[in-house]
PyMOL CGO cylinders between C-alpha atoms (Angstrom):
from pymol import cmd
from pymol.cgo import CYLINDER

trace = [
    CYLINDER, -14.02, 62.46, 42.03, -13.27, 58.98, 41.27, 0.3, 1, 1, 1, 1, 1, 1,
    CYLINDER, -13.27, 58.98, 41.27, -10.73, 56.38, 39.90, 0.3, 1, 1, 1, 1, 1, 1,
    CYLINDER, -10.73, 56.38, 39.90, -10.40, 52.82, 38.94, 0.3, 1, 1, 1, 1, 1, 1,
    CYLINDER, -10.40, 52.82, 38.94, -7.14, 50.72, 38.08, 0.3, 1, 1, 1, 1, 1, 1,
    CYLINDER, -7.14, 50.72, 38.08, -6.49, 47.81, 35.44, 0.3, 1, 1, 1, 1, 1, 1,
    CYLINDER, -6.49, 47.81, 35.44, -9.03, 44.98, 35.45, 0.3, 1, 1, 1, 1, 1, 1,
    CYLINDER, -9.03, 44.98, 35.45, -11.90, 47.30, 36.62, 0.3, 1, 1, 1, 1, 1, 1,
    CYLINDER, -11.90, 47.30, 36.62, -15.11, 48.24, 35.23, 0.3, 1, 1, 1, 1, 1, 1,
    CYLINDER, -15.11, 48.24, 35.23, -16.72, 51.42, 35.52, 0.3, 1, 1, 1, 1, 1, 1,
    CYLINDER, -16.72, 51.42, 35.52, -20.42, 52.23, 34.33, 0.3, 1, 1, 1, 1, 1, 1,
    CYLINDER, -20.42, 52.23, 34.33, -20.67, 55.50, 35.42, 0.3, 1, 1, 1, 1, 1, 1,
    CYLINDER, -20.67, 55.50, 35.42, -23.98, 56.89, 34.83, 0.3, 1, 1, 1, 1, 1, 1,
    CYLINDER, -23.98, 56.89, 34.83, -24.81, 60.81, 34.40, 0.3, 1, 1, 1, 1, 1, 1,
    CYLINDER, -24.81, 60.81, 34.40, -25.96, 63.09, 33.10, 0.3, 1, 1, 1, 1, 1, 1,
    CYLINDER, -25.96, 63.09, 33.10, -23.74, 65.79, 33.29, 0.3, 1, 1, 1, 1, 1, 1,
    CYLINDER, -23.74, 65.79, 33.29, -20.05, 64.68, 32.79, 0.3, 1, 1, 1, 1, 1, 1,
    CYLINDER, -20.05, 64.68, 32.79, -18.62, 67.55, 31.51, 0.3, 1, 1, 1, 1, 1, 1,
    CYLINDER, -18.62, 67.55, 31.51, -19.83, 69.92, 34.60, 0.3, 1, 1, 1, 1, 1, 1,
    CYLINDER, -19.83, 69.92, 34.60, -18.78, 66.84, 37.40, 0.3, 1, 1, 1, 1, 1, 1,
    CYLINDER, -18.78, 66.84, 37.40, -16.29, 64.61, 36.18, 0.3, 1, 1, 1, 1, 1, 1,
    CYLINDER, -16.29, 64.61, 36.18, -12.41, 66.15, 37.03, 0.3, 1, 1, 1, 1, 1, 1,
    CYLINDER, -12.41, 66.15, 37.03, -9.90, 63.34, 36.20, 0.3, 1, 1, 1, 1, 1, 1,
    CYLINDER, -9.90, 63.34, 36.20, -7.16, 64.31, 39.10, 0.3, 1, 1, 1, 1, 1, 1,
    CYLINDER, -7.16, 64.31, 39.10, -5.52, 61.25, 38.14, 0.3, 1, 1, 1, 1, 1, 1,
    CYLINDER, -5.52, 61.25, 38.14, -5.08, 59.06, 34.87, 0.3, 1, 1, 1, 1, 1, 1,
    CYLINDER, -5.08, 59.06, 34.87, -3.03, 56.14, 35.03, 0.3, 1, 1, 1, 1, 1, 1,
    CYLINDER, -3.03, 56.14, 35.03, -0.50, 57.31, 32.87, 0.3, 1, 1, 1, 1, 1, 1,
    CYLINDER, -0.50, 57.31, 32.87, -2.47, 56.75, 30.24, 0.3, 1, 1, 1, 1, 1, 1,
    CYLINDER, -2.47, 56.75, 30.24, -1.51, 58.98, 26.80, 0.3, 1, 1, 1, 1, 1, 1,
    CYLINDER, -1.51, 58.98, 26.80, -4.23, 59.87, 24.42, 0.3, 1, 1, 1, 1, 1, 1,
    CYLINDER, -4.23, 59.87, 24.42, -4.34, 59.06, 20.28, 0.3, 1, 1, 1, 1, 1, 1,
    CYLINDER, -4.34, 59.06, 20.28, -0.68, 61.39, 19.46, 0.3, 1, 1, 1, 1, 1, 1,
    CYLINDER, -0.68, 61.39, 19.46, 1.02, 59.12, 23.16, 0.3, 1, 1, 1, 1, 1, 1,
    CYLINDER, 1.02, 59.12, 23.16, 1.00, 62.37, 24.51, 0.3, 1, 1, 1, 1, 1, 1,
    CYLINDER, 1.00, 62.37, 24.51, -0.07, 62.08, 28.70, 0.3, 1, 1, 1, 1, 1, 1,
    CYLINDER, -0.07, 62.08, 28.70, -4.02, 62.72, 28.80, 0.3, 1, 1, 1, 1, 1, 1,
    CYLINDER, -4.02, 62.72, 28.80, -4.69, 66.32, 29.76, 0.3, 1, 1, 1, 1, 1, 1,
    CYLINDER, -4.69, 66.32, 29.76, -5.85, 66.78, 33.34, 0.3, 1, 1, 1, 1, 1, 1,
    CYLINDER, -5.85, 66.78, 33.34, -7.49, 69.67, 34.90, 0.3, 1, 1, 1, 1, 1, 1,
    CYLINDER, -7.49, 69.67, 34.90, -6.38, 69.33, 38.74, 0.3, 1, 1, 1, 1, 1, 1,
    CYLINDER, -6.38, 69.33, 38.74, -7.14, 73.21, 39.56, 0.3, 1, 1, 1, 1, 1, 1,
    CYLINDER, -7.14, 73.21, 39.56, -11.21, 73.04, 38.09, 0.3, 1, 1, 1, 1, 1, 1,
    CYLINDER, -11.21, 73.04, 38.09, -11.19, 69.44, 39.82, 0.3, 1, 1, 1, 1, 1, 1,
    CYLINDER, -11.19, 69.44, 39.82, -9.83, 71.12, 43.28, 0.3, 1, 1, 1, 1, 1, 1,
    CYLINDER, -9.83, 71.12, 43.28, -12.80, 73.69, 42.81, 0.3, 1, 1, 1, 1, 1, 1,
    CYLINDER, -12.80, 73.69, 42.81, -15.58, 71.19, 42.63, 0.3, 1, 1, 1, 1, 1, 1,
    CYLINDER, -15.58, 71.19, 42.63, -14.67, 69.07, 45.65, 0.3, 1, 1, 1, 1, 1, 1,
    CYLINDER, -14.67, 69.07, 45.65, -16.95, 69.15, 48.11, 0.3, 1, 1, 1, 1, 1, 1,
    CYLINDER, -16.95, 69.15, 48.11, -15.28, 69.34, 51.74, 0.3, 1, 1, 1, 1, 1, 1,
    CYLINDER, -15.28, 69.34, 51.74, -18.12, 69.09, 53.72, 0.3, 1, 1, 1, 1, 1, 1,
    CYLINDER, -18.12, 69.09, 53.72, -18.81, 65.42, 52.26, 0.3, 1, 1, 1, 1, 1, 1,
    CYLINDER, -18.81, 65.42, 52.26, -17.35, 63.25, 54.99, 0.3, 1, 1, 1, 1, 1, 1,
    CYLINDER, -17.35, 63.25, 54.99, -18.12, 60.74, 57.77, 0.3, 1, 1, 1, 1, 1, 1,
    CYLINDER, -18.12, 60.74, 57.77, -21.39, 59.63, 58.59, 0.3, 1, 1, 1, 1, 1, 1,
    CYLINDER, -21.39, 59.63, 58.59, -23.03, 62.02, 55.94, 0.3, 1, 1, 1, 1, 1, 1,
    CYLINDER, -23.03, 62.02, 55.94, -21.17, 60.03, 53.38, 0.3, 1, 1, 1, 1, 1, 1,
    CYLINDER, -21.17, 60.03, 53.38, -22.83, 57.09, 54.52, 0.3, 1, 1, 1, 1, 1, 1,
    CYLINDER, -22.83, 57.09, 54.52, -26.51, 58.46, 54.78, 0.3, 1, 1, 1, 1, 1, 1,
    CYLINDER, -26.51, 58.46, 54.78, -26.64, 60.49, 51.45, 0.3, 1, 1, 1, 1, 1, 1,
    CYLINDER, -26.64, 60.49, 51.45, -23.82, 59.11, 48.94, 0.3, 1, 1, 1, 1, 1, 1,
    CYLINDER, -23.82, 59.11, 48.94, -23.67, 55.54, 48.99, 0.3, 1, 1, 1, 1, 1, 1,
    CYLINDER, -23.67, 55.54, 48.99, -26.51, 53.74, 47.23, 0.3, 1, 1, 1, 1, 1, 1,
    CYLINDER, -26.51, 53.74, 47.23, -28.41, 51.26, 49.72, 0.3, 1, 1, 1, 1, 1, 1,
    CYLINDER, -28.41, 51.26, 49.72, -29.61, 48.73, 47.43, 0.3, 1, 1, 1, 1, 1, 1,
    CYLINDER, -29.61, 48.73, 47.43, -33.22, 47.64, 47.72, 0.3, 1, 1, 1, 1, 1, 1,
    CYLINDER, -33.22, 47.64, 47.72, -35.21, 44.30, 46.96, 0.3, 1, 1, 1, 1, 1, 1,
    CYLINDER, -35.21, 44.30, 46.96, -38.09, 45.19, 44.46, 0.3, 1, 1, 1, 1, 1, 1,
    CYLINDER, -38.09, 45.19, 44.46, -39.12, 42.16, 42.89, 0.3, 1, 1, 1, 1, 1, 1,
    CYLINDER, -39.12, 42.16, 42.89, -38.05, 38.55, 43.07, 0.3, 1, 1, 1, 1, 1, 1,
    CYLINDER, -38.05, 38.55, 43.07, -39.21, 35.41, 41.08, 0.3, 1, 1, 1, 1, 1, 1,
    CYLINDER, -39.21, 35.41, 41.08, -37.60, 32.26, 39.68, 0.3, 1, 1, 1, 1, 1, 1,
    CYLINDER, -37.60, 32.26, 39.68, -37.15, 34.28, 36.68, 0.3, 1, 1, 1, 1, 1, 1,
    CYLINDER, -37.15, 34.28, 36.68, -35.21, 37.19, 37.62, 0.3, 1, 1, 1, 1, 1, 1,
    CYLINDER, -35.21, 37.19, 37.62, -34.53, 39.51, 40.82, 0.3, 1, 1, 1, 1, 1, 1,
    CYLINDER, -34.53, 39.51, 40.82, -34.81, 43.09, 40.41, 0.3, 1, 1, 1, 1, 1, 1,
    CYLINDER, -34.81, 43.09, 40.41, -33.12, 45.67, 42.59, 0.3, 1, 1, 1, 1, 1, 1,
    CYLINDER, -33.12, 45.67, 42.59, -33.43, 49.62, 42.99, 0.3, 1, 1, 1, 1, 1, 1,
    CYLINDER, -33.43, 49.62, 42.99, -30.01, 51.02, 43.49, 0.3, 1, 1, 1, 1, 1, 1,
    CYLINDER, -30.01, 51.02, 43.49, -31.69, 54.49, 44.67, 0.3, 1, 1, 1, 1, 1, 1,
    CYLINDER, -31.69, 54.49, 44.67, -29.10, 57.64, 43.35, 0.3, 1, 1, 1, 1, 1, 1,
    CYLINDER, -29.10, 57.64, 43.35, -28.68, 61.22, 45.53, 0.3, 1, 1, 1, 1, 1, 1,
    CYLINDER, -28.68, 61.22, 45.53, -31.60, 63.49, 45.59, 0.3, 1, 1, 1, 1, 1, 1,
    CYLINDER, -31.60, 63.49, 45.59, -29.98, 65.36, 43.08, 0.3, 1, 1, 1, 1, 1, 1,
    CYLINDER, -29.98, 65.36, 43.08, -28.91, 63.33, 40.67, 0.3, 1, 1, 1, 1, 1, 1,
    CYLINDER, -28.91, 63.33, 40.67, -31.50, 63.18, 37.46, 0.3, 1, 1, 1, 1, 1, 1,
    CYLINDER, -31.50, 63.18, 37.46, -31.52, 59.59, 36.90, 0.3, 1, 1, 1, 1, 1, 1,
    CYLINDER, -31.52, 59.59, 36.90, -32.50, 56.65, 39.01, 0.3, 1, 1, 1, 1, 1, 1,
    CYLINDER, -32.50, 56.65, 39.01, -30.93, 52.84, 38.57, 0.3, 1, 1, 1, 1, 1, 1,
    CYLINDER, -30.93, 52.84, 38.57, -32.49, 49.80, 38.52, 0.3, 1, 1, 1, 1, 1, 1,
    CYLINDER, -32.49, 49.80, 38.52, -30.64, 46.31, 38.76, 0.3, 1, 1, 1, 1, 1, 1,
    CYLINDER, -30.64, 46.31, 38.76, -31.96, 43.08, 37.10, 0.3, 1, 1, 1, 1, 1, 1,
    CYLINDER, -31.96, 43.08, 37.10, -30.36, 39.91, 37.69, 0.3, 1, 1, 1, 1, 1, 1,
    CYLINDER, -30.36, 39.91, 37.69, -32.21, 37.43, 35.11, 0.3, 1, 1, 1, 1, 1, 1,
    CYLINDER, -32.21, 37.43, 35.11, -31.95, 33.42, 35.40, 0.3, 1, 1, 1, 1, 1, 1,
    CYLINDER, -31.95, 33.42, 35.40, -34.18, 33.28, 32.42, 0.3, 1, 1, 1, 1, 1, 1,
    CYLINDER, -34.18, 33.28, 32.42, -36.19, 36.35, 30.98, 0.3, 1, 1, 1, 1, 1, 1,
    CYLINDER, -36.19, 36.35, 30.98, -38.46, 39.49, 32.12, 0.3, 1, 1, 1, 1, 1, 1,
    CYLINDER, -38.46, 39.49, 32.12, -40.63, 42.07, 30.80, 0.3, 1, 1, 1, 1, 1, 1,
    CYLINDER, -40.63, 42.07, 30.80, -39.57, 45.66, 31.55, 0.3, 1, 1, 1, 1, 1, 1,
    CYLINDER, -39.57, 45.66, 31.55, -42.09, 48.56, 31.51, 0.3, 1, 1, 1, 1, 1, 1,
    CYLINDER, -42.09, 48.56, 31.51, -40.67, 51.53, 30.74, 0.3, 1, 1, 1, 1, 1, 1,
    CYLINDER, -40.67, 51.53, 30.74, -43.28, 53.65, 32.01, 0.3, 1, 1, 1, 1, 1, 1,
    CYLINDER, -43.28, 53.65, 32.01, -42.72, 56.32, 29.13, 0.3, 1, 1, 1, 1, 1, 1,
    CYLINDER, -42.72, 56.32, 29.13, -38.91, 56.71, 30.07, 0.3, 1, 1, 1, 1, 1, 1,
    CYLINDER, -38.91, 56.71, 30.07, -36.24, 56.39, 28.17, 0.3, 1, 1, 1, 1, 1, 1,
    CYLINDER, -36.24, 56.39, 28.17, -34.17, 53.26, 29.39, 0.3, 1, 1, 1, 1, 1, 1,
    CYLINDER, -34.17, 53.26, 29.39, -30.47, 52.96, 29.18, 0.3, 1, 1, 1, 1, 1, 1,
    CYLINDER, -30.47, 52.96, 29.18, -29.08, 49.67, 29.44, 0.3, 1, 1, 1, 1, 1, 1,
    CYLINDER, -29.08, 49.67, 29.44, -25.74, 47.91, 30.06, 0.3, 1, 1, 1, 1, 1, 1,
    CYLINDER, -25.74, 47.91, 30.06, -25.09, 43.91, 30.63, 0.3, 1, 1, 1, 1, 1, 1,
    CYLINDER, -25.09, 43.91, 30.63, -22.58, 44.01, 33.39, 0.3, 1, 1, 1, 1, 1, 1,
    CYLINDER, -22.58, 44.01, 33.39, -22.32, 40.72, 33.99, 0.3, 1, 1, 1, 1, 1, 1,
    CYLINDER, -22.32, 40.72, 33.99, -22.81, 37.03, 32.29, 0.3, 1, 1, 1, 1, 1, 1,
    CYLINDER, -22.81, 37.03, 32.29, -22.52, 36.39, 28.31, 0.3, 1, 1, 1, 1, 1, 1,
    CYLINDER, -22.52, 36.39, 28.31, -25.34, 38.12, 26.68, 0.3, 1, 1, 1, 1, 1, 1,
    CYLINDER, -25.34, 38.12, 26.68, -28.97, 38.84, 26.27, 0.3, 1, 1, 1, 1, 1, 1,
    CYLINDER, -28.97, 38.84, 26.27, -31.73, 38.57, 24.09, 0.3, 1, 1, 1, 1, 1, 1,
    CYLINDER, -31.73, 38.57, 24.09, -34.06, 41.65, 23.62, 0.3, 1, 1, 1, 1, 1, 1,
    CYLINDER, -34.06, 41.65, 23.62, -37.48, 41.60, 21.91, 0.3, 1, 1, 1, 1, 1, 1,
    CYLINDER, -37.48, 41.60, 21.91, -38.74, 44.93, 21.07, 0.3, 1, 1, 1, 1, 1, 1,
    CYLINDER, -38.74, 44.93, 21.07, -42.14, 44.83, 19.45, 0.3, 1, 1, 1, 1, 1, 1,
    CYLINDER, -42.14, 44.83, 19.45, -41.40, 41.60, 18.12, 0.3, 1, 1, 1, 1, 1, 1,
    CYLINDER, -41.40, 41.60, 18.12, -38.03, 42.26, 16.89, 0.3, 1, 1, 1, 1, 1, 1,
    CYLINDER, -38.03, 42.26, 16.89, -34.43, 40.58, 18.68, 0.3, 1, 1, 1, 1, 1, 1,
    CYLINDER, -34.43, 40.58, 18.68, -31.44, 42.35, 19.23, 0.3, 1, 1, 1, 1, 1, 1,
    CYLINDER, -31.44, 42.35, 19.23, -28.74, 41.15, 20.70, 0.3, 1, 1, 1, 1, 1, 1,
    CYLINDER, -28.74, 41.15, 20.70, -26.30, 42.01, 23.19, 0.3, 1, 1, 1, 1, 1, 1,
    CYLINDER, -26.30, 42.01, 23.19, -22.92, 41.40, 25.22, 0.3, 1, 1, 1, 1, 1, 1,
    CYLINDER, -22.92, 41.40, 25.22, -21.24, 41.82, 28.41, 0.3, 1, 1, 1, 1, 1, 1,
    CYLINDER, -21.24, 41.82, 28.41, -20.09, 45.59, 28.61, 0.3, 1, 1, 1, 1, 1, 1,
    CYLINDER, -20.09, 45.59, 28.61, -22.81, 46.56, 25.46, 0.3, 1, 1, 1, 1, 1, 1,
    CYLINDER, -22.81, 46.56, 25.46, -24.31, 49.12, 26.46, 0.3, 1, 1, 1, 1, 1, 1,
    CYLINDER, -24.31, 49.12, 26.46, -28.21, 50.21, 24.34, 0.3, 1, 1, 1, 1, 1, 1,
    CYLINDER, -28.21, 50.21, 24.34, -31.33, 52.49, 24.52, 0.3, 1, 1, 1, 1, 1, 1,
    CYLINDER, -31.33, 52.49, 24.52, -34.38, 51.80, 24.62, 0.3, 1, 1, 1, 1, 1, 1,
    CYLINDER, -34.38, 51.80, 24.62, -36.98, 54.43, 23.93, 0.3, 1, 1, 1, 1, 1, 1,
    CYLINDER, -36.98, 54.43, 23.93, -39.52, 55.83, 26.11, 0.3, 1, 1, 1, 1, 1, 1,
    CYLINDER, -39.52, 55.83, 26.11, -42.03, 55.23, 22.67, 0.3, 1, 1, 1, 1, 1, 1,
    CYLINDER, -42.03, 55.23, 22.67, -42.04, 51.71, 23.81, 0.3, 1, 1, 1, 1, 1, 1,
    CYLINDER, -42.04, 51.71, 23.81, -44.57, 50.53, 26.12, 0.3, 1, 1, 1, 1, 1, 1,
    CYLINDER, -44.57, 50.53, 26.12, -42.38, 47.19, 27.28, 0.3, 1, 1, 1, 1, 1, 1,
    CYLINDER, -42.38, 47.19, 27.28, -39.35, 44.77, 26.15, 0.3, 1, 1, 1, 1, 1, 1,
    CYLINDER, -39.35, 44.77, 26.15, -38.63, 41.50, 27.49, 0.3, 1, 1, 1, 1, 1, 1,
    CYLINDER, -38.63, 41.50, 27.49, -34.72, 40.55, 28.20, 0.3, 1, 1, 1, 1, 1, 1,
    CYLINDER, -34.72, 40.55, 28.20, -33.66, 37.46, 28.04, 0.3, 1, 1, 1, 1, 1, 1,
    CYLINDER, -33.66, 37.46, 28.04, -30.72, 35.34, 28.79, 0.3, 1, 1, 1, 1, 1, 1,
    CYLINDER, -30.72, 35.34, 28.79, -28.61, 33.55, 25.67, 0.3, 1, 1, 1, 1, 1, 1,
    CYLINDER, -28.61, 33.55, 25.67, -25.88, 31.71, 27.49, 0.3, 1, 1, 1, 1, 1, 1,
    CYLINDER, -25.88, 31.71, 27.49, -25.72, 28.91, 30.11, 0.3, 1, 1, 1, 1, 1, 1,
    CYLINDER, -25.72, 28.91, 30.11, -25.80, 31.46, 33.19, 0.3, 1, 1, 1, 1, 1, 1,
    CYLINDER, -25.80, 31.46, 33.19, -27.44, 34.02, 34.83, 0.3, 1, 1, 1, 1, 1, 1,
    CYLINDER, -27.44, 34.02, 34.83, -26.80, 37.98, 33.58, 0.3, 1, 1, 1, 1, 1, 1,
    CYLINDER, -26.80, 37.98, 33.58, -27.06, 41.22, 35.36, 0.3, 1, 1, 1, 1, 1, 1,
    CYLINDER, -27.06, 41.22, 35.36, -28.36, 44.20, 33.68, 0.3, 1, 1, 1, 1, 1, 1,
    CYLINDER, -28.36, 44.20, 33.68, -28.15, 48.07, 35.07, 0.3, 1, 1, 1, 1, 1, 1,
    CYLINDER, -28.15, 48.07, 35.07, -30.73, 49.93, 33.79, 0.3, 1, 1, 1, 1, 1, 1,
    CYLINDER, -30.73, 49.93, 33.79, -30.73, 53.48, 33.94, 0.3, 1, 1, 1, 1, 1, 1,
    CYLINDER, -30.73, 53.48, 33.94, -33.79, 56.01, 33.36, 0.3, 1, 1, 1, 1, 1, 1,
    CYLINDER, -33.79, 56.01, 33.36, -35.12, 59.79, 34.46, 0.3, 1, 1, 1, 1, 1, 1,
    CYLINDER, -35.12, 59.79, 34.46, -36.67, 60.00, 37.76, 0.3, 1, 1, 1, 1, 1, 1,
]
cmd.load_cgo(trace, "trace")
């Protein structure tokens, strides 16, 4: 279960939505007719786990960030997800530009912070924005990211273990 308020972002990452996320709560927000969003509190009460509490919280559920690769380029972080989750997350934060391998895996991006980047995909550029989020296909061997604006970015990346 989770929540955010106005002026957050939320990536939220998974691949199975529709059997884990329970919306208990929904800021009063009305869907497309201004009707109140439908909730389904009784299926979300059924799917909390009880158990999940204390120091087990803090050994298994919350991501412990670590340092993969660092250069005057970029810095590159693993943000390691629970044993069972199907996806893993990497975290790039480029001053300038890197080359990701994809290692055969489908990659799903988002620019989470800064103005922009730059991608070149066998030779082609796309571009994209803070809060964009694009795939890039386990067909391609490597893609290089680079930064369009004055400042640093931060890119999530998000693949299959």
């Amino acid at each position: 279960m989770h929540e955010s308020g106005t002026g957050n972002l939320v990536l939220e990452i998974s691949s199975t939505p529709y059997i884990y996320t329970f919306k208990m709560y929904d800021w009063l927000r009305v869907d497309l007719d201004g009707s109140p969003r439908p909730l389904n509190i009784a299926r979300g009460m059924q799917n909390l786990s009880f158990e999940r509490k204390g120091e087990m919280v803090t050994r298994e559920l919350i991501s412990k960030p670590r340092l993969v690769a660092e250069s005057d380029a970029y810095v590159l972080y693993h943000l390691p997800t629970h044993a069972e989750h199907l996806y893993d997350v990497h975290r790039y934060s480029i001053k300038s530009e890197v080359v990701v391998v994809t290692n055969g895996k489908v990659n799903v991006l988002n620019v989470v912070d800064g103005s922009g980047v730059m991608v070149e995909v066998n030779g082609a550029e796309y571009s994209y924005h803070y809060a964009e989020t694009f795939i890039i296909p386990a067909s391609v061997p490597a893609y290089t990211l680079r930064v369009t604006g004055a400042t640093a970015i931060m890119v999530v990346v998000a693949f299959i273990k």
